[in-house]
C-alpha positions in Angstrom: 50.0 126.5 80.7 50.1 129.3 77.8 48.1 129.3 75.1 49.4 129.2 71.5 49.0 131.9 69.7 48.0 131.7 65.6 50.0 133.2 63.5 47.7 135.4 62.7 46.8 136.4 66.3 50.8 137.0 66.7 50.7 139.3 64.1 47.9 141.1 65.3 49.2 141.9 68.4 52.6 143.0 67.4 53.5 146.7 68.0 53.6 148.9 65.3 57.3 149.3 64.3 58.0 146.2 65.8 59.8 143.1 64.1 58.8 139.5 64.0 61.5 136.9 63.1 60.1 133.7 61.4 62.6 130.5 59.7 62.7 130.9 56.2 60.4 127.4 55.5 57.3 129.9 57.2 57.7 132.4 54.4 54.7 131.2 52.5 52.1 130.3 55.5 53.3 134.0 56.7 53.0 135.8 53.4 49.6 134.6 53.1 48.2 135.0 56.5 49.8 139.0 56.0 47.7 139.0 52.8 44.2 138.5 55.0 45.0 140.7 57.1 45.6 143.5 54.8 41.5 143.2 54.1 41.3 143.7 57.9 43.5 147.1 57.4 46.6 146.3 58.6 50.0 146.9 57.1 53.6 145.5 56.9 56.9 145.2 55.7 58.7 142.1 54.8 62.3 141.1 54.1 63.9 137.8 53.3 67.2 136.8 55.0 68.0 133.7 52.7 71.1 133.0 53.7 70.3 133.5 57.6 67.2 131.6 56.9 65.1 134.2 58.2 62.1 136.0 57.2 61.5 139.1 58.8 58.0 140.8 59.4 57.9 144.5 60.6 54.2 146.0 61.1 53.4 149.6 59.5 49.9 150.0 60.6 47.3 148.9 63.0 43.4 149.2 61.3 41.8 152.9 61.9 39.3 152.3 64.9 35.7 153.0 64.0 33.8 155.1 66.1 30.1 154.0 66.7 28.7 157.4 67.9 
């Protein structure tokens, strides 16, 4: 059995350039989850299909790895 992923998680994991389709009545949980994970450095683009009721999350960028040398 597979375990769930959070949203947050899913996010995470998403290629950069890659899109992540969500129903329209997620656009608030996703918009803030997006919003924590700015502080963590990442990046991404959003767009609103309304009358597809889709919301449609694209990631930019992936955190700049620190080096502990």
């Amino acid at each position: 059995m597979e375990e769930k992923k959070t949203m947050s998680q899913l996010l995470r994991d998403l290629p950069v350039s890659e899109a992540k389709v969500f129903p329209i009545h997620k656009r608030t949980s996703v918009v803030n989850t997006i919003q924590r994970l700015k502080f963590e450095g990442y990046k991404f683009s959003t767009e609103t299909f309304a009358g597809l009721g889709r919301y449609v999350v694209v990631k930019m960028v992936n955190p700049k790895k620190k080096n502990h040398e």
